[in-house]
N, C-alpha and C positions, 0 to 999 in steps of 0.2 A: 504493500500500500504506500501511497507518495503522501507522506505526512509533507505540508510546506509550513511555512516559516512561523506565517498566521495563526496557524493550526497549534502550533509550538510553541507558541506565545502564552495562545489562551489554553492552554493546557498549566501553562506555567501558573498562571494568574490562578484559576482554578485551584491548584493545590499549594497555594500561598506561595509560590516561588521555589516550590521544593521538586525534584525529578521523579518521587515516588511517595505512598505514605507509608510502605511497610517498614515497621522498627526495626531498621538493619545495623546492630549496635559493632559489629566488625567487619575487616574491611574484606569485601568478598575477590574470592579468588579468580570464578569465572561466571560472567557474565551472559547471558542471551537476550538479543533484541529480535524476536518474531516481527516482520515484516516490516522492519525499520525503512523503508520507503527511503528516504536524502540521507538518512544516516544520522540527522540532528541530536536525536535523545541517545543513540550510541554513542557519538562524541561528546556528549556532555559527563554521561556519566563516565568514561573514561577519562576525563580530566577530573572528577571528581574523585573517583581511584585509582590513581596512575597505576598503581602495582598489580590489580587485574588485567585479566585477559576478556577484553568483549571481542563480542563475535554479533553481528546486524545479518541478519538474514532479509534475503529478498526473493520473488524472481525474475524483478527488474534491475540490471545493473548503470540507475543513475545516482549511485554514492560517490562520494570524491575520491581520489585514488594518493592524494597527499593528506595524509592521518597520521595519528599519533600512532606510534610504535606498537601499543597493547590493544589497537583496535585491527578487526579482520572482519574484511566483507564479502559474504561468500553468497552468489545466487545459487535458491535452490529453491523449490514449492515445501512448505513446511506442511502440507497436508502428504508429501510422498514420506518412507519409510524415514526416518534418522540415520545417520551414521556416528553419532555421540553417544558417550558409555553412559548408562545408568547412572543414577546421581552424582552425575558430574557436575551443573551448575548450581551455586550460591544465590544463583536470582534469576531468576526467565520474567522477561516485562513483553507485553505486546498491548498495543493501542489502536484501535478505531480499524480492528479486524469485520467487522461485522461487513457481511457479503461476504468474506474470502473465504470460510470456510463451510463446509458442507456437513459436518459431524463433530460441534461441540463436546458433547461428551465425551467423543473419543478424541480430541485433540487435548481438552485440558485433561484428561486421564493419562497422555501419554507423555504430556509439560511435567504433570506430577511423577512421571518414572525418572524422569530426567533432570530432577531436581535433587540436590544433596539430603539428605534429614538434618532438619532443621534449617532448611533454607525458604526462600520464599519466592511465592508465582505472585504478579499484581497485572489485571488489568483495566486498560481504562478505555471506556466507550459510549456512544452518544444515543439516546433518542434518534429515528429516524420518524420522529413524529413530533410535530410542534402543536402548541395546544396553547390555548389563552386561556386567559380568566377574566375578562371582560366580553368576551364574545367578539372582536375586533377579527378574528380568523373565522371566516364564516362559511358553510360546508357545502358553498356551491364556487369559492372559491378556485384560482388555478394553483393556487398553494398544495390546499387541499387535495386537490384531481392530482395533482403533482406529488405527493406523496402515497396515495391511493395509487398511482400506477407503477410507482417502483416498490410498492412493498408487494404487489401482485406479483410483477415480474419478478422478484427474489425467490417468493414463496414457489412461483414455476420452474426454477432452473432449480431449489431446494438450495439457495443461499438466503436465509430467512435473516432480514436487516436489524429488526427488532428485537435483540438479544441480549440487552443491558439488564431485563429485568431478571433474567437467568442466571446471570451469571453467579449470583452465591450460592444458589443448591447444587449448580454443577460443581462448584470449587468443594464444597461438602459432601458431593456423593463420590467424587476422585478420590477421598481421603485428606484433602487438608485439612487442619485445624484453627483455631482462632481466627476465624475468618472472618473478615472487618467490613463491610457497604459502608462508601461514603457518596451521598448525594447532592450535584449540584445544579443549576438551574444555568443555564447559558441563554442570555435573550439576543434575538436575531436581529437585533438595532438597538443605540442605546435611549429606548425611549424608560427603562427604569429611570427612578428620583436618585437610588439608593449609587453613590459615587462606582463603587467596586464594579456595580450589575451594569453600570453605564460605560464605563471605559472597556469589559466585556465586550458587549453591542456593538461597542464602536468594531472591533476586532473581525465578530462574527459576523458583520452585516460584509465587511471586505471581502469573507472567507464566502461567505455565500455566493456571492455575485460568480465566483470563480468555481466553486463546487458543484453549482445545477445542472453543468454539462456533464462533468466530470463521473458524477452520481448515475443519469440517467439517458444522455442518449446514445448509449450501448444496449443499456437497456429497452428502451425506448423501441428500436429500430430492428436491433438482432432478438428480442425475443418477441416482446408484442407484434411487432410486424407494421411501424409506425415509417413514413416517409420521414426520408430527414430534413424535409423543408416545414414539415408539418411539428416533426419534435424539436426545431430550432425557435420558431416563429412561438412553440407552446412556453417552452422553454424562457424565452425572452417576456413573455406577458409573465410567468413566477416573477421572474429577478424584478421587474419593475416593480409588481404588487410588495416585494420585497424593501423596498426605497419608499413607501410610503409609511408617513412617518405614524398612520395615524393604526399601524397594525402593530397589536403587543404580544405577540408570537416569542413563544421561548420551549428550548426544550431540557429535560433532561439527561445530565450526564452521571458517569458512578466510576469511582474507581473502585475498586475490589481487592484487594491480599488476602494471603491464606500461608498458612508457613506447615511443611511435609513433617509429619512429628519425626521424632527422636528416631524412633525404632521404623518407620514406615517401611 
């Protein structure tokens, strides 16, 4: 997945400026980024533990090729088999997977084989459903129809978008422990009062404008069966309804941890 910059930001913002919430009180040895997209959170947290070994997995190769020493970036689909031993890594992170996999269960079952005992799996992912509380988002909207047809088309290929609310029983039926839901509200402009919810907005309305395509006219074209002058022209009426200031559309994000017990 191509996490950008924006994306990076407000993820930051979101968890107070910190790279992760699991209480990771020493310094871990190895590393895993699932689907590190630009590599950004991979090079972060390798500068925050020089002496680990990350490893950003992709299976697109647009990460930079001048890195810090203890970073390695290796394409490869993390839904095909592993070639890593058994609780080899101190921390496996993956963010805003939702679409790319096809059998959560068996994906965070197999994060947890591959995870040290007593190390920790975190991830972090968004609503793909924006929802008001004033009613300003209204259900004949192209917002709306624009959300409604990419989670159809997901549910048809069996990459289902909406998986945020999942993700702590799946981390609890794997076997992790003290498994932590943290809940935050991302608004798609910053029409909140509330200063933090508002410079947010600002972020997410940027991100938006550039993710409508990015999200849906794959979607759109190769599986509904939609012309692409028709999913450009749809496409462009969202992003505008999106720039109006008077919609107060926000969605839900979570990050998640779980740490593989002792003896797992």
């Amino acid at each position: 997945m191509r996490r950008s910059r924006i994306e990076w930001i407000s993820w930051l913002m979101l968890l107070g400026g910190e790279l992760y919430n699991a209480p990771i009180k020493s310094s871990p040895q190895n590393i895993l980024d699932l689907g590190t997209g630009t590599g950004i959170w991979a090079m972060d947290i390798a500068e925050k533990f020089p002496s680990a070994h990350v490893i950003g997995t992709d299976i697109s190769p647009i990460q930079p090729s001048w890195v810090a020493p203890n970073i390695e970036f290796i394409v490869e689909d993390f839904e095909s088999e592993w070639n890593y031993e058994p609780n080899y890594f101190d921390f496996i992170h993956a963010r805003c997977l939702a679409g790319c996999v096809a059998d959560w269960p068996r994906f965070i079952s197999r994060i947890y084989d591959h995870v040290k005992p007593g190390g920790y799996f975190e991830s972090h992912e968004s609503a793909v459903w924006a929802r008001s509380d004033d009613g300003s988002l209204k259900p004949n909207s192209a917002l709306m129809e624009w959300q409604q047809a990419i989670n159809f088309a997901g549910d048809k290929i069996g990459r289902e978008l909406n998986i945020y609310h999942k993700l702590k029983d799946w981390m609890i039926e794997a076997g992790f422990e003290d498994v932590k839901l943290s809940v935050y509200l991302l608004p798609f402009s910053p029409w909140p009062r509330d200063p933090h919810l508002k410079a947010l907005g600002k972020y997410q309305a940027v991100q938006l404008q550039q993710a409508i395509d990015s999200y849906s006219l794959r979607l759109y074209t190769q599986v509904l069966g939609w012309g692409s002058d028709a999913a450009k022209i749809h496409n462009a009426v969202v992003k505008q309804e999106l720039r109006d200031k008077r919609l107060h559309a926000y969605v839900q994000t979570v990050a998640v941890y779980g740490r593989k017990p002792l003896h797992g």
